[in-house]
Backbone as a chain_set.jsonl record, in Angstrom:
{"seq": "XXXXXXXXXXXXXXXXXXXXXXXXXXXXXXXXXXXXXXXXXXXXXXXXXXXXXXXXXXXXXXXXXXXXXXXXXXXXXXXXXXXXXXXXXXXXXXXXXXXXXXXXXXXXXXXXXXXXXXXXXXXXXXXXXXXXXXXXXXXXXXXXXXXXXXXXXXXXXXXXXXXXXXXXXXXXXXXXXXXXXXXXXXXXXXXXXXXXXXXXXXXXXXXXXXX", "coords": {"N": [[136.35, 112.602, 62.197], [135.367, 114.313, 59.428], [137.106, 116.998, 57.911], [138.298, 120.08, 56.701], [140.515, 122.234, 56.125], [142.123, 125.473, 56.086], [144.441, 127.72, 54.834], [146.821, 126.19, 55.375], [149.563, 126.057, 55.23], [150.331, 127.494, 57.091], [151.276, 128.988, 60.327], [149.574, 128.238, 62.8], [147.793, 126.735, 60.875], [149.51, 124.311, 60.169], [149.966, 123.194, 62.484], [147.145, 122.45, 62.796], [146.375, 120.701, 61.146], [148.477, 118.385, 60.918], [147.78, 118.051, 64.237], [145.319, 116.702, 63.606], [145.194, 114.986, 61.902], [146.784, 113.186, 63.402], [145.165, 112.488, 65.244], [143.327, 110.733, 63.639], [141.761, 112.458, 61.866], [139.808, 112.264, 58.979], [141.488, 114.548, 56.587], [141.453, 117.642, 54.204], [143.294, 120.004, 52.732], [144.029, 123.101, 52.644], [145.648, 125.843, 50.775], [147.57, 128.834, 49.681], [149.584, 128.088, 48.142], [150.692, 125.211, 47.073], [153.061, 123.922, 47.06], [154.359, 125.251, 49.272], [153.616, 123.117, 51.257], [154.706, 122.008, 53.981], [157.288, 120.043, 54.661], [157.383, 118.072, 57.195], [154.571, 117.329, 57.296], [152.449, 114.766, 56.507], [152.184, 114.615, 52.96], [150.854, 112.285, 51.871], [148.719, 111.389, 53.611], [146.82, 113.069, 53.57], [143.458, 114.165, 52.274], [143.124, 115.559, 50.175], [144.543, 118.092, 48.825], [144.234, 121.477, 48.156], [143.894, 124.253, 45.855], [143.55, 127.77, 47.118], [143.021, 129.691, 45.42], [141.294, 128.702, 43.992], [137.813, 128.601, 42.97], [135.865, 126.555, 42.092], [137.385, 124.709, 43.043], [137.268, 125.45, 45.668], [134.731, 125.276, 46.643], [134.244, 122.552, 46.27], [136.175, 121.071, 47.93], [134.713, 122.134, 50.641], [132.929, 120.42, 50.612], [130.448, 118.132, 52.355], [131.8, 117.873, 54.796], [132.172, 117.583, 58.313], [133.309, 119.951, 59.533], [134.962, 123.189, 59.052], [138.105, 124.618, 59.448], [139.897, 127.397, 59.637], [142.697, 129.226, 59.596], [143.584, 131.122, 58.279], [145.287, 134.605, 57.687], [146.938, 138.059, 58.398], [150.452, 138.187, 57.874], [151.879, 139.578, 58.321], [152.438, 143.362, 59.335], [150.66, 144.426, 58.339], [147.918, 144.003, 57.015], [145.528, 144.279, 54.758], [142.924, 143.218, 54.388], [142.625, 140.761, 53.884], [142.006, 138.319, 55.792], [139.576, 138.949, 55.94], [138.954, 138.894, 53.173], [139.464, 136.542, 52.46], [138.331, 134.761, 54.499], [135.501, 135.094, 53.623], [135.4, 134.207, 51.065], [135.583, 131.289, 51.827], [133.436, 131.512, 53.684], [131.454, 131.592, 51.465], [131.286, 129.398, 50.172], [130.804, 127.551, 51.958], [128.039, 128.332, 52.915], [127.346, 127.345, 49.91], [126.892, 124.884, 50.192], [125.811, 123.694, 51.989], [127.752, 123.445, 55.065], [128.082, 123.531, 57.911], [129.605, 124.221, 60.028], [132.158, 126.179, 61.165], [135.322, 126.871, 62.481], [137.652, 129.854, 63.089], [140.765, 131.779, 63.385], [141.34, 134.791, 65.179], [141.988, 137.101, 67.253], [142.828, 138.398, 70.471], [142.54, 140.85, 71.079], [140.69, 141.94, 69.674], [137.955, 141.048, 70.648], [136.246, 141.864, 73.792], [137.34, 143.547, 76.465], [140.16, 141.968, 78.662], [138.142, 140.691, 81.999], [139.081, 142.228, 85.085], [141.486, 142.773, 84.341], [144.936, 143.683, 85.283], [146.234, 146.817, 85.345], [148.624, 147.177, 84.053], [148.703, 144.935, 82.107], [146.142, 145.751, 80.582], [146.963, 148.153, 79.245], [149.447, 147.402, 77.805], [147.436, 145.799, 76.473], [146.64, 147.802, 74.733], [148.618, 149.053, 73.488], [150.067, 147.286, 71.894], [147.448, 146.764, 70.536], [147.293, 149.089, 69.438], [149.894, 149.258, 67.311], [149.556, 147.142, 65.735], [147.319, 147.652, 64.354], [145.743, 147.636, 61.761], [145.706, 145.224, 61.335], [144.089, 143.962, 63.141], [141.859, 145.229, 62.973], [141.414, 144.353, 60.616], [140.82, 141.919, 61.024], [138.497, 141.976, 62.95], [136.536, 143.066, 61.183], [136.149, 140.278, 59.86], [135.372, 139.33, 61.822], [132.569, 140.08, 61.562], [131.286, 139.579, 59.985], [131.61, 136.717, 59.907], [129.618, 136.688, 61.905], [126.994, 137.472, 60.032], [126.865, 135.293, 58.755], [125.509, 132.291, 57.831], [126.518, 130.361, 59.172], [127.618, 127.71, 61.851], [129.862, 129.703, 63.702], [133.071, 129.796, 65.054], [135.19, 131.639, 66.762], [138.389, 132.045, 67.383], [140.315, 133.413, 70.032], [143.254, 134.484, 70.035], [146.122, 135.379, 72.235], [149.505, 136.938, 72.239], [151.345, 134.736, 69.842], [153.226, 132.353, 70.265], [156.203, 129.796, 69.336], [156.398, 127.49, 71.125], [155.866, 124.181, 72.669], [152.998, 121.338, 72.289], [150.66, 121.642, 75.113], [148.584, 121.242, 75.921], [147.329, 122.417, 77.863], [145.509, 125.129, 79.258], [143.748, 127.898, 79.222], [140.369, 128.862, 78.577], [137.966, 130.853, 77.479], [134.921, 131.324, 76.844], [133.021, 133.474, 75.29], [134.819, 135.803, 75.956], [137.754, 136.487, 77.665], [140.924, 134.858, 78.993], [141.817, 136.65, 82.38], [144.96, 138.559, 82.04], [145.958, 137.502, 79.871], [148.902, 136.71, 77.605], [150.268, 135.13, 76.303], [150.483, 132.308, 74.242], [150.752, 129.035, 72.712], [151.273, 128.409, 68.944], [150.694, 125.447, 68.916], [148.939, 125.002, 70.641], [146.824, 126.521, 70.732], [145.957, 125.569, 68.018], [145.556, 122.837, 68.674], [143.383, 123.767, 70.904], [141.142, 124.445, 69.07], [140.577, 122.53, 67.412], [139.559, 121.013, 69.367], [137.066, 122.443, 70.13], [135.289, 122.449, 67.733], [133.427, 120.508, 68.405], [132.019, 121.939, 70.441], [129.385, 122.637, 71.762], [128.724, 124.832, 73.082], [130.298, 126.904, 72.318], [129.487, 127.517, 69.951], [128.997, 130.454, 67.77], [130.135, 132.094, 68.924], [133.048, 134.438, 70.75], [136.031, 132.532, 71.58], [138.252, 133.093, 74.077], [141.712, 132.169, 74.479], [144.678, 131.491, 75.85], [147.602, 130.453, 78.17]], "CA": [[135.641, 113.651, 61.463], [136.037, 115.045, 57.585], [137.487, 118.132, 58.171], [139.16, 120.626, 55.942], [141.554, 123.185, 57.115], [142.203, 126.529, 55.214], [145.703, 128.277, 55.381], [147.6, 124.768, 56.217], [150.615, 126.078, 55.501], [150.912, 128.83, 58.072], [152.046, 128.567, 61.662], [148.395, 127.328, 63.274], [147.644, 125.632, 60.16], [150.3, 123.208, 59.961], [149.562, 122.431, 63.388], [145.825, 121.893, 62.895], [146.654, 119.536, 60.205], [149.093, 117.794, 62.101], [146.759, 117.089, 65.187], [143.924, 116.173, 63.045], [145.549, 113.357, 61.756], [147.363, 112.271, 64.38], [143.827, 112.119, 65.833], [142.667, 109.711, 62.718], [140.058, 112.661, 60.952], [140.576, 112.908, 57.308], [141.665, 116.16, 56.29], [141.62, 118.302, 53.722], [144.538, 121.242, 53.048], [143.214, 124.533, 51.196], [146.496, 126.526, 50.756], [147.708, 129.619, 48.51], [150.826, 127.422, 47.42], [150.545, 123.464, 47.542], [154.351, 123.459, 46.806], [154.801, 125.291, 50.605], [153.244, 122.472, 53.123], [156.155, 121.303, 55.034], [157.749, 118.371, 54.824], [156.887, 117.119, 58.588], [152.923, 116.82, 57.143], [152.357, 113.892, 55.589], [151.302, 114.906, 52.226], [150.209, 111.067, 51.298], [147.953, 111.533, 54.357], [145.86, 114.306, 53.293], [142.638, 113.26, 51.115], [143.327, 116.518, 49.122], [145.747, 119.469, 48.547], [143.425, 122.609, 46.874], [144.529, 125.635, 46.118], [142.434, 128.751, 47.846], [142.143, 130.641, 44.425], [140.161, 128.176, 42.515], [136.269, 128.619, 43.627], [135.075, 125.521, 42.506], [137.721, 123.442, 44.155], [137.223, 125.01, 47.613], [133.734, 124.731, 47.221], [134.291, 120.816, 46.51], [137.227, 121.044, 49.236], [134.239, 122.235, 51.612], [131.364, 119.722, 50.272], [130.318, 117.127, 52.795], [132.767, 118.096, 55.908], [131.87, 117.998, 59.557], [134.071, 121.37, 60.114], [136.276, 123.911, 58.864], [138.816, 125.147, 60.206], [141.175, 128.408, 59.239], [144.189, 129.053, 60.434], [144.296, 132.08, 57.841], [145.264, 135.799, 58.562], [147.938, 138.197, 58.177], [151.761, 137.385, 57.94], [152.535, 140.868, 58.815], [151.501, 144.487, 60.194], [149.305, 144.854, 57.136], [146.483, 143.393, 56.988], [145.111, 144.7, 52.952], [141.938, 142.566, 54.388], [143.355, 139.566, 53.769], [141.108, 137.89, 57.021], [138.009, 139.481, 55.907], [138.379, 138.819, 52.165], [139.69, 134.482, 52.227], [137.516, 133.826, 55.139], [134.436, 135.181, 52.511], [135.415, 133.388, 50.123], [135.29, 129.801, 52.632], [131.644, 131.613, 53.784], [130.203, 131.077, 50.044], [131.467, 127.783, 49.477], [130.314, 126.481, 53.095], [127.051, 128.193, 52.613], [126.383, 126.939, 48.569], [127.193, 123.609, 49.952], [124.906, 123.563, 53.395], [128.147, 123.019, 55.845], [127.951, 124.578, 59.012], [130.873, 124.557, 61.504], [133.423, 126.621, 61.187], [136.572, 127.578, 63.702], [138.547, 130.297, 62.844], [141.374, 132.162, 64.779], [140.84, 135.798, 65.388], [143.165, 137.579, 67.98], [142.545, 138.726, 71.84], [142.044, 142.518, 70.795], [139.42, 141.768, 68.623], [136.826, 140.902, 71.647], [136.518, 142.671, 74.982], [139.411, 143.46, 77.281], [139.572, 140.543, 79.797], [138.397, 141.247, 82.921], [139.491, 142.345, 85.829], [142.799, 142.631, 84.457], [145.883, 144.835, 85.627], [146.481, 147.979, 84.707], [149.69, 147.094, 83.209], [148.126, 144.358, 81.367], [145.377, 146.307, 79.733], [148.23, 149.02, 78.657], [150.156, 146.48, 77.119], [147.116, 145.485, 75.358], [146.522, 148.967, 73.782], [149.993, 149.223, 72.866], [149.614, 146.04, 71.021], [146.772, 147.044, 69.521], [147.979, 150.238, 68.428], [150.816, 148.819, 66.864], [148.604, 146.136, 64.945], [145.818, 148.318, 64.315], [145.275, 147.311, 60.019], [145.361, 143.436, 61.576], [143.001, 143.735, 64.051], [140.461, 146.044, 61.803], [141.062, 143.568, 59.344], [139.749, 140.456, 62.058], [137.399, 142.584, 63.568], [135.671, 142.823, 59.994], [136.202, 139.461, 59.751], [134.124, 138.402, 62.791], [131.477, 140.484, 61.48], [131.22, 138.624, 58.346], [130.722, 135.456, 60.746], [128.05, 137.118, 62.468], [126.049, 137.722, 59.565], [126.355, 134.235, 58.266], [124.281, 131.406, 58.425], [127.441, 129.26, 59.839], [127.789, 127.979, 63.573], [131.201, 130.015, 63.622], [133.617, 130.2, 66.316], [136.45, 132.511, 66.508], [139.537, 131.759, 68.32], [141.384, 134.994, 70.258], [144.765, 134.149, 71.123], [146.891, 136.306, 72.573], [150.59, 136.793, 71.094], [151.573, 133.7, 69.247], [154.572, 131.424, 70.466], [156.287, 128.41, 68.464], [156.244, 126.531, 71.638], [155.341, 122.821, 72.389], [151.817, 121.383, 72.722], [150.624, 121.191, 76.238], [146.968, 120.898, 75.877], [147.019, 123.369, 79.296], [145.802, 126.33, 78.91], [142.54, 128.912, 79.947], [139.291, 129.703, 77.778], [136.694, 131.795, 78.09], [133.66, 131.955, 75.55], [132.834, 135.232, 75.011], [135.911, 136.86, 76.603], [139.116, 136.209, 77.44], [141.31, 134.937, 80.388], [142.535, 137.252, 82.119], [146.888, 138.222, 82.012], [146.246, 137.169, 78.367], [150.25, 137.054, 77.513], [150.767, 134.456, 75.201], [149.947, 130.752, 73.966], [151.486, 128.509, 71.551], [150.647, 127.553, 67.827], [149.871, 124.094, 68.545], [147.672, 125.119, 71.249], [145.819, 126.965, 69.602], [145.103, 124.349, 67.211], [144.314, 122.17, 70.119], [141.773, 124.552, 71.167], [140.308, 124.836, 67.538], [140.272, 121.366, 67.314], [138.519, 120.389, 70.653], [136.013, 123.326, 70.336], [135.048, 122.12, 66.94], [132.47, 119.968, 68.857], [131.445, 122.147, 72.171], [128.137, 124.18, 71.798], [128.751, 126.365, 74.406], [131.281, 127.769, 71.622], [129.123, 128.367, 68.682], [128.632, 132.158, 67.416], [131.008, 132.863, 70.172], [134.191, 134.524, 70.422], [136.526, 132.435, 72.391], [139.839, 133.798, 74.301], [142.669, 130.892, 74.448], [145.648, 131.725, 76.846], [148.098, 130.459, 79.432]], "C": [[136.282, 113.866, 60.096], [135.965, 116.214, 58.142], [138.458, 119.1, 57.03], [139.931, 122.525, 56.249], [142.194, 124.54, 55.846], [143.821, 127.101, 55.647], [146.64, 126.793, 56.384], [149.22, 125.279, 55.965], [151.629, 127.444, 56.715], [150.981, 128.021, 59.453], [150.703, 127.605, 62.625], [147.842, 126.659, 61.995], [148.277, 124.346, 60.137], [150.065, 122.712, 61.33], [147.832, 121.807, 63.446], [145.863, 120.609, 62.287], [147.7, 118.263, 60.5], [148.472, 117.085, 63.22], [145.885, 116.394, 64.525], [144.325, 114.669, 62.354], [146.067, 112.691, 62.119], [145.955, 111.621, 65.112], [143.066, 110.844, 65.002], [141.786, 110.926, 62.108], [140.672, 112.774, 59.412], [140.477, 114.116, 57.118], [142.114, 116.93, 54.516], [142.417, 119.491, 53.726], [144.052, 122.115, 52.347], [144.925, 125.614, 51.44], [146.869, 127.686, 49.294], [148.712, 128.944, 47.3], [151.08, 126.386, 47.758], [152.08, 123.188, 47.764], [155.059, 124.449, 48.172], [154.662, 124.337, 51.452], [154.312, 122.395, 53.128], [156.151, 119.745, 54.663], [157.164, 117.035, 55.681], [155.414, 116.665, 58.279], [152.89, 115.993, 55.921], [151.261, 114.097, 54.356], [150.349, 113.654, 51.448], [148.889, 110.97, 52.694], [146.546, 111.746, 54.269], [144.76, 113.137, 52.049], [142.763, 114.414, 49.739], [144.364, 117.413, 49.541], [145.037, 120.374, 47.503], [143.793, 124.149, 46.981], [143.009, 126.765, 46.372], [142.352, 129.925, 46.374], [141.491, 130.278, 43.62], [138.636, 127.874, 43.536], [135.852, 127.151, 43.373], [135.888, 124.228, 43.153], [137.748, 123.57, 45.592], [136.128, 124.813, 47.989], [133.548, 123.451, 47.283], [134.945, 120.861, 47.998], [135.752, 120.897, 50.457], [132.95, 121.047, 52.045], [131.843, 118.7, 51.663], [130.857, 117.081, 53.908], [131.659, 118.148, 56.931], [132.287, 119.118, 59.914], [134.802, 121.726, 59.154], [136.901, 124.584, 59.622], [139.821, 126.094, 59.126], [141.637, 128.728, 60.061], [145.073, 130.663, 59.225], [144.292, 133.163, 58.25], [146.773, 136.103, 57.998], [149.078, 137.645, 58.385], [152.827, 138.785, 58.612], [151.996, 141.812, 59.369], [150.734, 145.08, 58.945], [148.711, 144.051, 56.665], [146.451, 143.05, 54.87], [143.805, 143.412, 53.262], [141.747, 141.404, 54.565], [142.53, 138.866, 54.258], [139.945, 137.68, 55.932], [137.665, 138.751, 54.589], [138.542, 137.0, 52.267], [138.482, 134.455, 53.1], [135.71, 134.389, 54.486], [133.847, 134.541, 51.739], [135.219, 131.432, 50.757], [133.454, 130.168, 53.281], [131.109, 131.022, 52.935], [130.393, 129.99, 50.17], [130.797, 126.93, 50.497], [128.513, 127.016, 52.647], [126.441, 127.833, 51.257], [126.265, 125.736, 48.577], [126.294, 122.767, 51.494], [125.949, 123.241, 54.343], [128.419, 124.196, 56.553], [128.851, 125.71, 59.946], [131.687, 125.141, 60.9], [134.331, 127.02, 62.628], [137.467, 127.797, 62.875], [139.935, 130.947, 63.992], [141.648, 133.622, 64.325], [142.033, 136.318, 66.304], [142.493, 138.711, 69.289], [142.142, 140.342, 71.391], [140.897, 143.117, 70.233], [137.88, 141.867, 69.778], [136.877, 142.006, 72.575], [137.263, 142.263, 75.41], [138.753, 142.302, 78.564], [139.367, 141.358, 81.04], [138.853, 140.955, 84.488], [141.498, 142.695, 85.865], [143.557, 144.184, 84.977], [145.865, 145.648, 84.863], [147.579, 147.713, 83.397], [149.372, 146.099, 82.14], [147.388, 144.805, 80.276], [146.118, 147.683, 79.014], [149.167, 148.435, 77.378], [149.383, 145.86, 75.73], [147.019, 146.332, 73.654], [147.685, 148.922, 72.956], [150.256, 148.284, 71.454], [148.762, 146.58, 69.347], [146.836, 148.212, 68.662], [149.219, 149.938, 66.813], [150.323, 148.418, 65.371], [147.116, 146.503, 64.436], [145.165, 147.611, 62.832], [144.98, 146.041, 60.633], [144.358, 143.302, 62.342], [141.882, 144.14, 63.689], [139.972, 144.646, 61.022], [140.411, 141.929, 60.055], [138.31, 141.156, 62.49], [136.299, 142.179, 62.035], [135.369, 141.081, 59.524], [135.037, 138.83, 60.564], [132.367, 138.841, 62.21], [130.556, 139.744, 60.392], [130.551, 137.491, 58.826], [129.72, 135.924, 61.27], [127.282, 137.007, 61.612], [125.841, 135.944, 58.633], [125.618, 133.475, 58.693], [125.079, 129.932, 58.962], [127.008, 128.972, 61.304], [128.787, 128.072, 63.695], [131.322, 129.959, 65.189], [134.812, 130.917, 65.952], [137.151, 132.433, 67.636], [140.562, 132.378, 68.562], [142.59, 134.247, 70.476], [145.576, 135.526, 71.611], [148.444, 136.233, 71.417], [150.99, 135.406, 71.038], [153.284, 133.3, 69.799], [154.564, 129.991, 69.216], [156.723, 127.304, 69.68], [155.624, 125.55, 72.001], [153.466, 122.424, 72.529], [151.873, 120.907, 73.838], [149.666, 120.62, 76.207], [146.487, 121.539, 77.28], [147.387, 124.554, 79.205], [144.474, 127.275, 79.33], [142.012, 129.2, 78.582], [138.695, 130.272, 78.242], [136.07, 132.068, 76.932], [133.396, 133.176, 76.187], [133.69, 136.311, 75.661], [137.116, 136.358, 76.66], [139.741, 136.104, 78.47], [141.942, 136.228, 80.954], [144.319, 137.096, 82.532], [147.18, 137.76, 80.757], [147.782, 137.503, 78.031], [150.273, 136.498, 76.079], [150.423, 133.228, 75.146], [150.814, 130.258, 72.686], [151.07, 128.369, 70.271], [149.827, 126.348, 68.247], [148.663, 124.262, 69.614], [146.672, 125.852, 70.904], [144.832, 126.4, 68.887], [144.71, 123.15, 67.742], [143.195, 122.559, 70.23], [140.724, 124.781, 70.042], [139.483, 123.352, 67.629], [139.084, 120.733, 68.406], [136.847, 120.987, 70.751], [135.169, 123.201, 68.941], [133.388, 121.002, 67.477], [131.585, 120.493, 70.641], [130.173, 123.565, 71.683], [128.407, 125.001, 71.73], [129.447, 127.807, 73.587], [130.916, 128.18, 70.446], [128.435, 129.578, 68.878], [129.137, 132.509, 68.244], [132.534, 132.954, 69.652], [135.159, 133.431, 71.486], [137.806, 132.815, 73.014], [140.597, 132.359, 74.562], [143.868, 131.473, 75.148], [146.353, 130.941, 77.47], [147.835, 131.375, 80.675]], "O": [[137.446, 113.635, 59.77], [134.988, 116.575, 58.798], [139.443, 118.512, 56.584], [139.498, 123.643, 56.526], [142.674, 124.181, 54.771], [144.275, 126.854, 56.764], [146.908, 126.607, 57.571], [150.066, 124.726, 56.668], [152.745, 127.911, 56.939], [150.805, 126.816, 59.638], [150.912, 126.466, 63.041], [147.225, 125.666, 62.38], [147.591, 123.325, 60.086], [149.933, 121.488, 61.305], [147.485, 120.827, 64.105], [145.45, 119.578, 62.819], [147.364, 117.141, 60.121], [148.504, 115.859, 63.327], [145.671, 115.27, 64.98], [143.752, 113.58, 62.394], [146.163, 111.564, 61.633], [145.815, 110.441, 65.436], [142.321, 110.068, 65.602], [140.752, 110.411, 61.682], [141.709, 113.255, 58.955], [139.486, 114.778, 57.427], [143.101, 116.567, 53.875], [142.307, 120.151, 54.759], [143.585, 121.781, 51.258], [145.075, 126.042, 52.584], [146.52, 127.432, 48.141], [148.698, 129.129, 46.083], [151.74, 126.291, 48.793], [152.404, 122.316, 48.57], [156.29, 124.454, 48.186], [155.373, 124.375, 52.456], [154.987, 122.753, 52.163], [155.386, 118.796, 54.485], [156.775, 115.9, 55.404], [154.978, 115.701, 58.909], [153.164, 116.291, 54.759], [150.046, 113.916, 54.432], [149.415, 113.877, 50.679], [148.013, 110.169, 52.365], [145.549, 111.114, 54.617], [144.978, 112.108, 51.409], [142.532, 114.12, 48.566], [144.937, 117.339, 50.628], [145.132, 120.194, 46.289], [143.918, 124.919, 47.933], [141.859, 126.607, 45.964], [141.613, 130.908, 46.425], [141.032, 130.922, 42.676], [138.505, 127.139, 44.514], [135.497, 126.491, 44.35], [135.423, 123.178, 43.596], [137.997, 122.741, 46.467], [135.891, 124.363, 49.111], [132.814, 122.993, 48.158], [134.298, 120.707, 49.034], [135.614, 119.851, 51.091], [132.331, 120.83, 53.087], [133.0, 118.477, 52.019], [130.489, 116.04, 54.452], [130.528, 118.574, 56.697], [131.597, 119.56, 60.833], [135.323, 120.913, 58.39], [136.336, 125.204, 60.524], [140.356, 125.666, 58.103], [141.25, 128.646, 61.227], [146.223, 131.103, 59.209], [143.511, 133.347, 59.184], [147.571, 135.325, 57.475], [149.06, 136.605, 59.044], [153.948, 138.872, 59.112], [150.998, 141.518, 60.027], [150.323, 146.236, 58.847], [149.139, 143.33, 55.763], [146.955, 142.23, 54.103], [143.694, 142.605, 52.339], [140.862, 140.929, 55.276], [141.847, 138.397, 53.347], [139.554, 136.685, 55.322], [136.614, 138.12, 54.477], [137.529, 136.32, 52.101], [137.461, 134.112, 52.504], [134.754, 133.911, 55.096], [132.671, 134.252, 51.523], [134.759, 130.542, 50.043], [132.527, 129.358, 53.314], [130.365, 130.068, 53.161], [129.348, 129.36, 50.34], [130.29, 125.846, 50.208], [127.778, 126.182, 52.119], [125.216, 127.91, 51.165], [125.781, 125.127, 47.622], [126.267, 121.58, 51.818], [125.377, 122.405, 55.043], [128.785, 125.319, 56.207], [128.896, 126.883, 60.315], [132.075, 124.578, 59.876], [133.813, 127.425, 63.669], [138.063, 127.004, 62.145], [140.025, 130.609, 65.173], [142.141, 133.786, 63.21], [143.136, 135.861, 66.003], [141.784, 139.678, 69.008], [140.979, 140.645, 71.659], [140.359, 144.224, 70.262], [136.96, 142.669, 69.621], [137.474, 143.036, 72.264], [137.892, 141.22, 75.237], [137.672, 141.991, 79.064], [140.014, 142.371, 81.304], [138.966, 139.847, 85.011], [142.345, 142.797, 86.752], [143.066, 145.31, 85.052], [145.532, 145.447, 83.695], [147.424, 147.956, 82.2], [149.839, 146.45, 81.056], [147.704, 144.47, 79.135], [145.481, 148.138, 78.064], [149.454, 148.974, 76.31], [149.852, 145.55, 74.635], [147.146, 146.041, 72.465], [147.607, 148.748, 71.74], [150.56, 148.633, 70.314], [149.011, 146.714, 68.149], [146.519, 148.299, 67.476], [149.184, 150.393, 65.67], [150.517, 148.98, 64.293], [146.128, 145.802, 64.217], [144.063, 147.07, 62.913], [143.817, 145.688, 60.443], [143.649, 142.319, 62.128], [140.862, 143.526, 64.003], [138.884, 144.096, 60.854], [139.69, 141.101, 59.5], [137.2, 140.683, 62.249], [135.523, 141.229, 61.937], [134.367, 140.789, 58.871], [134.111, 138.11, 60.19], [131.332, 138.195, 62.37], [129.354, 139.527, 60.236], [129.414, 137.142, 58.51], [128.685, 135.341, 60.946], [126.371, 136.296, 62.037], [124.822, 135.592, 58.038], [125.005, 133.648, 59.746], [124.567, 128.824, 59.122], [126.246, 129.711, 61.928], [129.379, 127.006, 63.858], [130.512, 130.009, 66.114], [135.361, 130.753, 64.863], [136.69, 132.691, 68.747], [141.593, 132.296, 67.895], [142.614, 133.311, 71.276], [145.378, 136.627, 71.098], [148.525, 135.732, 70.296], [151.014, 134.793, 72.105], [154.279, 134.008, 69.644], [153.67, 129.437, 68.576], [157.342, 126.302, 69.322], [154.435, 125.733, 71.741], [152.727, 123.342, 72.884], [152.671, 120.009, 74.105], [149.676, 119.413, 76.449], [145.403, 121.225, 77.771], [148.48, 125.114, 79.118], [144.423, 126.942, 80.515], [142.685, 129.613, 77.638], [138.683, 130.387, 79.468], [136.485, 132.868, 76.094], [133.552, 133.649, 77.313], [133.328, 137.472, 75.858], [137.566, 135.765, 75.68], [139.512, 137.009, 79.271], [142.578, 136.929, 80.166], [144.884, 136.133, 83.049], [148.342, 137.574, 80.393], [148.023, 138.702, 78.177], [150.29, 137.125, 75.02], [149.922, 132.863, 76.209], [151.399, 130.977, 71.877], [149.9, 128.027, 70.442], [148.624, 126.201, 68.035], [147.574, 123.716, 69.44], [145.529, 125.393, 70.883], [143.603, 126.483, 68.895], [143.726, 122.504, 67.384], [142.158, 122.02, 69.843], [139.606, 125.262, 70.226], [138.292, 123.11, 67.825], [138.029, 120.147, 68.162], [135.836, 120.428, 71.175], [134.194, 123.953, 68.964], [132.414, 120.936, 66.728], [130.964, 119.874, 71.505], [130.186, 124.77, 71.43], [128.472, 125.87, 70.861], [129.352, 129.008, 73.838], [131.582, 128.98, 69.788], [127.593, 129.839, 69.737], [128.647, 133.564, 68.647], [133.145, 132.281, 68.822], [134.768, 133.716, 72.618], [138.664, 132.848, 72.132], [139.864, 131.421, 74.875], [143.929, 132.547, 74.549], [145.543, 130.02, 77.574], [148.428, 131.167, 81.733]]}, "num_chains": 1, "name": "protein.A"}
């Protein structure tokens, strides 16, 4: 696939970008600061490196792709929109350019509470979400944004974020969320982005991603 990946230098970016060309797709990097990727990603790889504040290079960046994928979102417990306003700005450019797919990643609080879960579970989530309230506003608005487009978005909950290994074993659930939602890794994550990039069942849906 041509694919181009938004926020490559953050924690599920660098892994999206990473699988994707271990996989063989050509990829595209859209980042705030070309002079962050990492080392470990082969920047002779990539078919581009564009920075996310010039409009007409992310609408090139987006021209002609089978998918996008973001991987952007806060870095902290303040939001300032951040979500809502980049993944806007990747709306126009996919819709002035007719490309469809997107997978973003969104966060378990954002959807409904999983069910059936424990008490202590769904406590834990509040708490969470209390905590994280500006970040989760600021996704929430985000999904809404996908709703009203004319993409076939997917949004990808995770629970709290680990920097552990890829398994490729792990629990979805379109339109909800496993439940015991704890935690999942980066690269799985971007596993799950990656794989769901081609499954129906998953467009205009939220999906939950878990162990």
């Amino acid at each position: 696939m041509r694919i181009t990946v938004f926020g490559a230098t953050g924690g599920v970016g660098q892994e999206i970008v990473g699988q994707a060309l271990a996989a063989g797709h050509e990829v595209t990097a859209v980042v705030r600061d070309p002079d962050r990727l990492p080392e470990r990603l082969d920047r002779a790889a990539l078919a581009a490196v564009v920075r996310l504040d010039d409009p007409a290079a992310v609408r090139a960046a987006v021209a002609g792709r089978d998918a996008v994928l973001s991987g952007l979102g806060s870095r902290g417990r303040r939001a300032d929109g951040v979500a809502e306003r980049l993944t806007g700005r990747i709306l126009t450019a996919m819709e002035a350019e007719g490309v469809r797919r997107l997978v973003v990643v969104s966060a378990v609080p954002v959807g409904p509470e999983p069910a059936g879960d424990r008490l202590v579970d769904r406590l834990a989530l509040k708490v969470v979400g209390a905590v994280l309230a500006d970040v989760y506003a600021d996704l929430a608005r985000m999904e809404a944004a996908l709703a009203r487009s004319a993409t076939d978005w997917t949004a990808v909950r995770p629970p709290k974020l680990t920097d552990g290994p890829l398994t490729g074993v792990y629990r979805r659930v379109v339109g909800g969320a496993p439940r015991g939602s704890r935690s999942v890794s980066r690269a799985d994550v971007a596993h799950a982005m990656l794989a769901l990039v081609e499954d129906p069942a998953a467009v205009q849906q939220g999906v939950g991603v878990a162990y």
